[in-house]
Rosetta silent file (secondary structure, phi, psi, omega in degrees, C-alpha in Angstrom):
SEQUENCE: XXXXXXXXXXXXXXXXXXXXXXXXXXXXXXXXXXXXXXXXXXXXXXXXXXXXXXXXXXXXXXXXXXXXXXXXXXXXXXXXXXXXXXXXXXXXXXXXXXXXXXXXXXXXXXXXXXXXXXXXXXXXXXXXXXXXXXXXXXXXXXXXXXXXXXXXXXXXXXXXXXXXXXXXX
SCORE:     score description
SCORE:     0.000 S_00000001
   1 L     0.000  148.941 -158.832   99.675  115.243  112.869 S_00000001
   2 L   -86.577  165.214  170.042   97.104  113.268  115.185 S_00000001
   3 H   -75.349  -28.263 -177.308   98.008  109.175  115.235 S_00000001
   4 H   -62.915  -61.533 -174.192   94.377  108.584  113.484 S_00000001
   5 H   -63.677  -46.283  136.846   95.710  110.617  110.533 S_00000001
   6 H   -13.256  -82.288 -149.245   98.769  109.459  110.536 S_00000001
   7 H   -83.784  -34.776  153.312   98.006  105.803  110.851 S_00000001
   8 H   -88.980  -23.488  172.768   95.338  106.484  107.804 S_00000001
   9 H   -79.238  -29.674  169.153   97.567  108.007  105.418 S_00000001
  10 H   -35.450  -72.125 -161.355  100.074  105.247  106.334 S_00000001
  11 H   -50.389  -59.606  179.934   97.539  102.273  105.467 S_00000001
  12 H   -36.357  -66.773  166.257   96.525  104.240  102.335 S_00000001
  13 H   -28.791  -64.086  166.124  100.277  104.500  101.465 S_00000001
  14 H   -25.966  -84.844 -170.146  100.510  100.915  102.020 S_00000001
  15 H   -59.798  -31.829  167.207   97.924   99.658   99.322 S_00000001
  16 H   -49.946  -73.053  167.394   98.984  102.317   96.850 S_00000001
  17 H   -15.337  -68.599  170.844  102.782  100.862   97.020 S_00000001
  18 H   -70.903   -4.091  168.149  101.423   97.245   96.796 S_00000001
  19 H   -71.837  -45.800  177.703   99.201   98.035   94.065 S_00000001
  20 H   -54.736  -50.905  162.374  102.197   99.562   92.257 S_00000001
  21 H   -31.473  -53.977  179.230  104.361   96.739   93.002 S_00000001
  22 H   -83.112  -25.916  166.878  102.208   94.290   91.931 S_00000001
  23 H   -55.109  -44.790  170.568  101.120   96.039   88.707 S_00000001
  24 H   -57.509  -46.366 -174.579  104.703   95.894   87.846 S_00000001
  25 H   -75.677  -19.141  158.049  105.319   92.298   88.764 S_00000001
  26 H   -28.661  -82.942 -178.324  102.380   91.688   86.854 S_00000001
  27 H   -60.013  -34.872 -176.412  103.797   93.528   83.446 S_00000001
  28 L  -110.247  172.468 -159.461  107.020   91.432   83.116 S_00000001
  29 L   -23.295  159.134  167.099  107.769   88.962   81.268 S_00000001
  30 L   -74.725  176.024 -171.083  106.324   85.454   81.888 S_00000001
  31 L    68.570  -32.307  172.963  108.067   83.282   84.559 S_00000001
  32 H   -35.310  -77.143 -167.522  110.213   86.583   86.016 S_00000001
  33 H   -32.031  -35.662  172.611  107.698   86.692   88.977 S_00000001
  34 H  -106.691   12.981 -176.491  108.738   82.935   89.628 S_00000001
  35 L   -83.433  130.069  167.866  112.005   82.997   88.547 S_00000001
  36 E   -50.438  148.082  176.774  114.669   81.730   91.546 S_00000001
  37 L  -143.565  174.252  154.521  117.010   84.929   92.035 S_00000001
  38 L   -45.308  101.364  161.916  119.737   85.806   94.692 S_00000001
  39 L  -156.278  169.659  166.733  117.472   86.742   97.597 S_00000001
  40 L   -63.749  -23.907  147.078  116.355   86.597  101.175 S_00000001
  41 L  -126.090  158.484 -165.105  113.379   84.578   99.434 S_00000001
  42 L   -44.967  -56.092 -121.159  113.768   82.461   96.012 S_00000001
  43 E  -124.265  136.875  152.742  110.975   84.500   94.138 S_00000001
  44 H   -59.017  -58.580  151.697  109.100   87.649   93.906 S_00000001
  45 H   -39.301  -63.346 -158.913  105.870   85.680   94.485 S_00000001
  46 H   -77.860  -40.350  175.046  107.326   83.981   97.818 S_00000001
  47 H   -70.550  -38.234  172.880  108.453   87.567   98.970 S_00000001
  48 H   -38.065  -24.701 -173.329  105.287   88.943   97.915 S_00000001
  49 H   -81.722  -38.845  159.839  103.663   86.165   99.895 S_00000001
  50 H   -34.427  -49.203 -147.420  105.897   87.353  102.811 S_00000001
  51 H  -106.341  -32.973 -172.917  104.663   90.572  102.824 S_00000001
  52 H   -99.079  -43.531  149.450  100.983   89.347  102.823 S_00000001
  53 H   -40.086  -79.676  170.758  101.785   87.050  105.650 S_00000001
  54 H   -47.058  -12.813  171.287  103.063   88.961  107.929 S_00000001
  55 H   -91.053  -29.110 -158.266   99.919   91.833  107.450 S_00000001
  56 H   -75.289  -49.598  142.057   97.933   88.760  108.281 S_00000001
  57 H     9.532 -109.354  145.869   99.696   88.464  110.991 S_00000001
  58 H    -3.569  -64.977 -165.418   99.384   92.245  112.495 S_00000001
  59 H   -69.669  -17.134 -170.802   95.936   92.120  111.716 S_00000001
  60 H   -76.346  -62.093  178.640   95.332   89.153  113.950 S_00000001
  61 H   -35.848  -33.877 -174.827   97.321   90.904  116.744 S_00000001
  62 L   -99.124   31.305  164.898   95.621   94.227  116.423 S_00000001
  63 L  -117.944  -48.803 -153.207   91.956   91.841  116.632 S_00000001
  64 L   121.461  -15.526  173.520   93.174   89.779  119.474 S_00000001
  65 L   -90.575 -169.699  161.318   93.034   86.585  117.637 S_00000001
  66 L  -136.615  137.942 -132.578   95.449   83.934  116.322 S_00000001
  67 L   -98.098   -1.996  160.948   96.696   84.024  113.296 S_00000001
  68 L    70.400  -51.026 -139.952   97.229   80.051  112.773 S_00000001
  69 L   -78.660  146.888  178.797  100.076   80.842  110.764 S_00000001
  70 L  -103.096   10.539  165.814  103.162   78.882  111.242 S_00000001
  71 L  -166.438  161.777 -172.890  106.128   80.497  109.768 S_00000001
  72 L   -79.777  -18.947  150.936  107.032   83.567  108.020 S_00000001
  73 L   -61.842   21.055 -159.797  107.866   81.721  104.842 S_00000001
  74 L   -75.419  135.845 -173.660  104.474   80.317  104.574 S_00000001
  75 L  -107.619   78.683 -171.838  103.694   80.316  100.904 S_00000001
  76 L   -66.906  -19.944 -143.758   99.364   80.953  101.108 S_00000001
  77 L  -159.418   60.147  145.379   99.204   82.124   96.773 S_00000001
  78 L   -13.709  -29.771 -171.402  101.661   80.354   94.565 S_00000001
  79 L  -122.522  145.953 -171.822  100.096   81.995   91.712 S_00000001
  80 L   -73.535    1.514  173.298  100.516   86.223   91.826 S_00000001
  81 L  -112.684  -12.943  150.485   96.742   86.903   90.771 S_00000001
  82 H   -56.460  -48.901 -169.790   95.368   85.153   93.862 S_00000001
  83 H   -91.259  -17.520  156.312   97.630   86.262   95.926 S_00000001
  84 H   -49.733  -74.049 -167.880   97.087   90.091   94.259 S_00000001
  85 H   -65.574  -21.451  157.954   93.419   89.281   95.386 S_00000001
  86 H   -64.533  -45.042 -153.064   94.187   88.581   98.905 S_00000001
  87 H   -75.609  -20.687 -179.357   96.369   91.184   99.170 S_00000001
  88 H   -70.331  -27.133 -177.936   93.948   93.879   98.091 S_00000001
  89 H   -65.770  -48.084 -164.767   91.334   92.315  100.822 S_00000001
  90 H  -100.875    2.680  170.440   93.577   92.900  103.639 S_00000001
  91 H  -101.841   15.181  156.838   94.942   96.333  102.670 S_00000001
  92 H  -117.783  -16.962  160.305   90.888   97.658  102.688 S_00000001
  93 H   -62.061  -55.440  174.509   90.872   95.800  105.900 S_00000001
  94 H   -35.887  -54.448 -164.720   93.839   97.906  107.060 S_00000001
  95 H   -85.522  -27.800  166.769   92.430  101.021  105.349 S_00000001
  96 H   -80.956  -20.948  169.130   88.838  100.347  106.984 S_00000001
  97 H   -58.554  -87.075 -139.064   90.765   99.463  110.814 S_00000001
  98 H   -49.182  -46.802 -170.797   92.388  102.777  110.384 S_00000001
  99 H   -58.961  -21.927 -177.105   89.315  104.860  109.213 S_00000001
 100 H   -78.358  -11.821 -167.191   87.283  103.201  112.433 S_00000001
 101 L   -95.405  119.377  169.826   90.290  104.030  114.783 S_00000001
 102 L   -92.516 -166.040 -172.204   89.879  106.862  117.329 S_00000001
 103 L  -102.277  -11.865  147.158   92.475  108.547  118.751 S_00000001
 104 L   -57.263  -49.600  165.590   92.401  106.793  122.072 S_00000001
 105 L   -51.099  -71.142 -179.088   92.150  103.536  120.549 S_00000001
 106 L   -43.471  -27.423 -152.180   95.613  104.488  118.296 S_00000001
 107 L  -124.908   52.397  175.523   97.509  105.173  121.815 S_00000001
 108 L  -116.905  141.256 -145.386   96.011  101.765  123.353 S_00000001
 109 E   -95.661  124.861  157.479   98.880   99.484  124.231 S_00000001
 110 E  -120.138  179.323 -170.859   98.163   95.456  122.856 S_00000001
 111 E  -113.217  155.506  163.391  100.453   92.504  123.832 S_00000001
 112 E  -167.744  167.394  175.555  101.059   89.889  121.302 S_00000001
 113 E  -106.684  138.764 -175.902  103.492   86.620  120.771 S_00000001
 114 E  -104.419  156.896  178.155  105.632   86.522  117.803 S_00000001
 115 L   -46.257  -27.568 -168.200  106.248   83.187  116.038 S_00000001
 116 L   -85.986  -20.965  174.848  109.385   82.674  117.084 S_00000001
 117 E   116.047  -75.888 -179.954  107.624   82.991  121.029 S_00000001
 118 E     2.812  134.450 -166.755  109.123   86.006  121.519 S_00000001
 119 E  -125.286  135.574 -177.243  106.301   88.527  123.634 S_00000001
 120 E  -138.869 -176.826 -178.721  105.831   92.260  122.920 S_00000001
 121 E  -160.745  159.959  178.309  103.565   94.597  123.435 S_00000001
 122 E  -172.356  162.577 -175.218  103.206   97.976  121.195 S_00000001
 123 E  -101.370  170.026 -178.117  100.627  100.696  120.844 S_00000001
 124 H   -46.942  -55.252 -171.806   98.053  100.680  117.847 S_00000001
 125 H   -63.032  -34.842 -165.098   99.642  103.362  115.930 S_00000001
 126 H   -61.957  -56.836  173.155  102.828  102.005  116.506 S_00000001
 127 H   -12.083  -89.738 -143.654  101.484   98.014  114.983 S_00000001
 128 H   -43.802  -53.678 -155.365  100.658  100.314  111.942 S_00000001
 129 H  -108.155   -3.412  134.667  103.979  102.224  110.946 S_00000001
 130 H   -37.291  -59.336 -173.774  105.505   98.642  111.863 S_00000001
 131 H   -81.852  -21.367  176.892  103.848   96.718  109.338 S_00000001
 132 H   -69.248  -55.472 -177.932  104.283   99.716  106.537 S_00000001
 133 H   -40.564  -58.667  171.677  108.277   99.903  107.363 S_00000001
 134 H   -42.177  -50.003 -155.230  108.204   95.935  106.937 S_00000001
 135 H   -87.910   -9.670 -175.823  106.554   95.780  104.085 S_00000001
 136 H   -63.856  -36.145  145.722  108.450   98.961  102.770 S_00000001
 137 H    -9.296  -88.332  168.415  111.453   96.776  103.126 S_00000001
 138 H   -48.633  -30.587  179.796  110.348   93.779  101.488 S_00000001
 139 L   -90.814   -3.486  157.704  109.487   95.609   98.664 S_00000001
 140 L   -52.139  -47.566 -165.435  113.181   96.621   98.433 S_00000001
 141 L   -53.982  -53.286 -150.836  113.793   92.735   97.979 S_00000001
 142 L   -82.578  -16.955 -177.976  111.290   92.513   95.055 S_00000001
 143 L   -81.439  -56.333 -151.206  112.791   96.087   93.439 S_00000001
 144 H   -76.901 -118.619 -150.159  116.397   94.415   93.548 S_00000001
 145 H    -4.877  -44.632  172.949  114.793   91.604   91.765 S_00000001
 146 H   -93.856   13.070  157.364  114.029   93.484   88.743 S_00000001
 147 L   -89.672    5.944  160.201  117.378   94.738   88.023 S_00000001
 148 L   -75.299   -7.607 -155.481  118.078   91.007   88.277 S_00000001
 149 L  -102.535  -21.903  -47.972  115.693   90.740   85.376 S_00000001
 150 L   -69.270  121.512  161.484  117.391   93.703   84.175 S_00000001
 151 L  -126.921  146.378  169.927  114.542   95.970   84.657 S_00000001
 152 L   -91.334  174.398 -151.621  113.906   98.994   86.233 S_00000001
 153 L  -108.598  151.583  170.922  111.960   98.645   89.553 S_00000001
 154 L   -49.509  163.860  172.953  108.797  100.792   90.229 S_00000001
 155 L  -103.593   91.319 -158.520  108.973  103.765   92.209 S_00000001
 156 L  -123.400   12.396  168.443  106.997  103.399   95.783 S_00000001
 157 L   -52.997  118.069  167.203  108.165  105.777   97.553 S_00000001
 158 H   -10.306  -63.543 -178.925  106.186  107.989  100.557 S_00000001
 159 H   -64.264  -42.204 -178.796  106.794  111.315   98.493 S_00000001
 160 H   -88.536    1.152  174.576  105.760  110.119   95.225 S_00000001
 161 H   -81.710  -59.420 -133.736  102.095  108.411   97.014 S_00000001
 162 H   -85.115   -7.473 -166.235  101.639  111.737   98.532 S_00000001
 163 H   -98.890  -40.576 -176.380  102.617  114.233   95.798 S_00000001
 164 H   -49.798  -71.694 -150.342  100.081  111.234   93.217 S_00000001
 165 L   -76.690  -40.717 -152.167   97.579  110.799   95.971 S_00000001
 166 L    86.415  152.309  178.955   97.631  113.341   98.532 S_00000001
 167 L   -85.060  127.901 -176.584   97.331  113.497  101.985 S_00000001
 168 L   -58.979 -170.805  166.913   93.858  111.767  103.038 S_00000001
 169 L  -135.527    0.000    0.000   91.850  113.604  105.323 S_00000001
C-alpha cells in the first residue's frame, strides 16, 4: 500500500473511532463523562480533551506553525458537545491534509519541538500513524472508564472500521 493511501485510510479510521467514542460517551448516563475515575486523567472529558490536544498539536507540526499550547493536560472543552465540535473540525482537517498529500510530500522529513523541549524530526506519513496509535491508546483510557461505570466500552477497532467502512480509495 502507497503512504498516501495508507495515511488516508488511517485519518479516516481516526474520525470514525472518535465519532464512535464520543457517541458512546455521549449515551451514558448524566455526569459519567465527568465523573473522577482511577485514571491517567480524572475524566473522560479531560482524556478526551487530551486526545484533541495533542492532534492540535501534530497538525501545527505538520503546518510548520506553533501550536501555543502549553501542556498536554490543557483542558480547551470542559463541556463534551463543544469539545465533540472541535474534534470533528480537526479530524476533516486531518482527512482533507491526507486527501491533498502526494506521495513525495508523505516521505518528506519535518523537524518539530515537543513540549517538554525535546527535538525530533519524523516523516509525514510517519506524524500520521503517530497521532492514530496515540489517540488509539487514549481511547483505551476512556474504554476502561466505562467498565468503571460498569458499562461495556464501544468497539473501535481497525478491523471493525474497515470491515463497516471499507478501505477508502
Amino acid at each position: 500500500m502507497s503512504n498516501t493511501r495508507n495515511v488516508r485510510m488511517l485519518t479516516r479510521y481516526n474520525a470514525w473511532a472518535n465519532k464512535v467514542i464520543f457517541d458512546a460517551v455521549a449515551a451514558l448516563p448524566v455526569g459519567e463523562p465527568e465523573k473522577t475515575r482511577v485514571s491517567l486523567f480524572p475524566t473522560m472529558v479531560h482524556t478526551l480533551n487530551h486526545l484533541h490536544v495533542v492532534d492540535l498539536i501534530w497538525q501545527a507540526h505538520l503546518e510548520g506553525l506553533k501550536h501555543g499550547i502549553p501542556a498536554l493536560n490543557t483542558m480547551l472543552y470542559p463541556e463534551l458537545a463543544e469539545l465533540w465540535a472541535a474534534q470533528q473540525k480537526i479530524d476533516a482537517w486531518y482527512i482533507a491534509w491526507s486527501d491533498a498529500l502526494t506521495e513525495a510530500q508523505s516521505e518528506e522529513t519535518i523537524a518539530f519541538t515537543l513540549i517538554g523541549g525535546n527535538r525530533g524530526e519524523m516523516r509525514r506519513c510517519d506524524v500520521i500513524t503517530h497521532v492514530v496509535n496515540h489517540t488509539s491508546y487514549h481511547r483505551g483510557f476512556v474504554c476502561d472508564m466505562f467498565f468503571q461505570v460498569p458499562l461495556k466500552a464501544p468497539t473501535t477497532d481497525l478491523p471493525v472500521f474497515l470491515r463497516t467502512v471499507g478501505m477508502p480509495a
